[in-house]
C-alpha positions as semicolon CSV with decimal commas, in nm:
position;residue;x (nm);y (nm);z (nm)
1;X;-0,152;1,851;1,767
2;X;0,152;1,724;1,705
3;X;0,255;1,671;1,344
4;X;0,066;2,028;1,379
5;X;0,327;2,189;1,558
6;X;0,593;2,046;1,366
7;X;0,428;2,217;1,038
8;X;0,415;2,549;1,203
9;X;0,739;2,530;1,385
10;X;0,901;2,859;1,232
11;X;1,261;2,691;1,263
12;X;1,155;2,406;1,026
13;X;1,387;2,382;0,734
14;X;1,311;2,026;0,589
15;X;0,981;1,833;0,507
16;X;0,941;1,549;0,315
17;X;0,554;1,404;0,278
18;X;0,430;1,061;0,137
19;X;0,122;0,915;0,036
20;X;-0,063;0,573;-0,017
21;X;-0,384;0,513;-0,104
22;X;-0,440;0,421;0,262
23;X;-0,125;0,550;0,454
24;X;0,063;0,872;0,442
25;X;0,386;0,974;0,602
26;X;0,516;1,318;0,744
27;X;0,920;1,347;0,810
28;X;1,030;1,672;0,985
29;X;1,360;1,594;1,204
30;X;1,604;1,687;1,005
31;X;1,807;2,051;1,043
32;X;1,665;2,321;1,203
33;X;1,723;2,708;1,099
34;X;1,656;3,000;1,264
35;X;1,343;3,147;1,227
36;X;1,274;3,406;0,972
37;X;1,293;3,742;1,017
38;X;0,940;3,772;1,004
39;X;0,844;3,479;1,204
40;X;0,483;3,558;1,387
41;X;0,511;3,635;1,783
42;X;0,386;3,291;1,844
43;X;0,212;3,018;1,657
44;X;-0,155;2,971;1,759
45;X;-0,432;2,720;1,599
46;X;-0,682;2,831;1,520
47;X;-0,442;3,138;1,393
48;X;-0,551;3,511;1,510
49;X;-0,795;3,626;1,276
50;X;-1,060;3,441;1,035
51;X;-1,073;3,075;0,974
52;X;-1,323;2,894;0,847
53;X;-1,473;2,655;1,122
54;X;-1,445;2,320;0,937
55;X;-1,033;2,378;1,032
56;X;-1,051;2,532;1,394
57;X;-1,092;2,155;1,512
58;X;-1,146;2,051;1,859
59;X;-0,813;2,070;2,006
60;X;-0,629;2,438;2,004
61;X;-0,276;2,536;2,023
62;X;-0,058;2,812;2,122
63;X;0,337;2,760;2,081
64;X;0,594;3,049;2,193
65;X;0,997;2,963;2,178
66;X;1,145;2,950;2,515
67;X;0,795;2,974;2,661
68;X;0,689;2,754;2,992
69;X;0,365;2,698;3,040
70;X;0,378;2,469;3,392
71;X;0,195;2,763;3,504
72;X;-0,025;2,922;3,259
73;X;-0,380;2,914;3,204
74;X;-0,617;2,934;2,904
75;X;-0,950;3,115;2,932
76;X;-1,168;3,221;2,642
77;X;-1,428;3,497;2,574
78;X;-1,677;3,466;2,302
79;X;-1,810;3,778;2,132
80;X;-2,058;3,877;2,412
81;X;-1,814;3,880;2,691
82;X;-1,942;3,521;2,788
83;X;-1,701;3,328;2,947
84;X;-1,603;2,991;2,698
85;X;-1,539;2,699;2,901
86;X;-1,198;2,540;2,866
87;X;-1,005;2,253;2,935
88;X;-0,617;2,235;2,938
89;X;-0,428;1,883;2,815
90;X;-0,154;1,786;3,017
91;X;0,187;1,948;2,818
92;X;0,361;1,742;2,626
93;X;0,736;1,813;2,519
94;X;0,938;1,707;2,205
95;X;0,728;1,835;1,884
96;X;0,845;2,201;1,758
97;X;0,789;2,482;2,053
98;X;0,664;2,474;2,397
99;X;0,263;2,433;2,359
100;X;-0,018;2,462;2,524
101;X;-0,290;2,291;2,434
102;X;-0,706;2,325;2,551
103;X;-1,034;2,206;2,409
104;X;-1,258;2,488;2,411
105;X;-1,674;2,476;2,435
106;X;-1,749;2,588;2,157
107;X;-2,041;2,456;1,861
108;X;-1,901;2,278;1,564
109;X;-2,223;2,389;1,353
110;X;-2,134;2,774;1,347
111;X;-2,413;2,969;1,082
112;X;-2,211;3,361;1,071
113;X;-1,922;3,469;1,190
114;X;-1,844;3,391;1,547
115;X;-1,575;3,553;1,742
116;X;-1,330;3,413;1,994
117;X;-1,068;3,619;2,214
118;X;-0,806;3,362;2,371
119;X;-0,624;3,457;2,694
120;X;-0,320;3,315;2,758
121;X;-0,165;3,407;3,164
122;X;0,117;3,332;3,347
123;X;0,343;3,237;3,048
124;X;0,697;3,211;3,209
125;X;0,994;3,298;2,896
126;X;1,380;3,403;3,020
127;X;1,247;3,494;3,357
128;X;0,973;3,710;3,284
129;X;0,565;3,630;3,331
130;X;0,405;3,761;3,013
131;X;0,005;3,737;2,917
132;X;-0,083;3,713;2,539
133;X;-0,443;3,734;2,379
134;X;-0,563;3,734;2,041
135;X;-0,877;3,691;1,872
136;X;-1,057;3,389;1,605
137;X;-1,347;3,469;1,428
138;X;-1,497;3,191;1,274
139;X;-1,715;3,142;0,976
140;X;-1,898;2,904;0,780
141;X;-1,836;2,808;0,435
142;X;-2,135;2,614;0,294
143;X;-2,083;2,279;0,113
């Protein structure tokens, strides 16, 4: 999750990216800008809307500048209202944006389209307690 959240950090300016045969090398301190003008709301993995499943991975993000998450909570719907069990990683500071992360109870061996609505509560950013959800729908591509 982290060299993740350095990739989709909106203020990164500089990347540089090496490869071995057997090694490879990501380098992402260097300047930061401001983010673009159209910079998303916040940076989520899996992103809001379709991914295929091979790339959701086990381990889900949600970054938001200025966010703190000490005391927010993650909860998850699948498509039927069905609660999705959840489990939140202890934060961790120093890669891109403040992030939550949670591994989600979900199969790995999706057939259609499965959707996903993430709730994130209790999000704490310049004195205010804000709420986001969004929704993942994903999809299987066959080999």
């Amino acid at each position: 999750v982290g060299h993740r959240r350095w990739i989709l950090w909106p203020r990164l300016q500089e990347i540089g990216i090496g490869s071995t045969s057997d090694a490879n090398a990501m380098w992402v301190i260097g300047n930061a800008a401001s983010p673009p003008a159209d910079a998303p709301e916040f940076i989520s993995w899996p992103p809001e809307g379709y991914l295929p499943s091979r790339f959701a991975f086990q381990r889900w993000s949600f970054s938001k500048a200025g966010a703190n998450f000490n005391e927010a909570s993650v909860s998850m719907e699948n498509e039927n209202g069905n609660s999705v069990t959840v489990v939140t990683e202890d934060l961790q500071a120093g890669f891109g944006d403040p992030t939550i992360v949670w591994r989600p109870s979900i199969p790995n061996n999706i057939q259609d389209d499965v959707s996903y609505t993430v709730f994130i509560d209790n999000v704490k950013i310049s004195g205010e307690t804000l709420s986001f959800e969004y929704q993942v729908t994903l999809f299987n591509v066959p080999n």
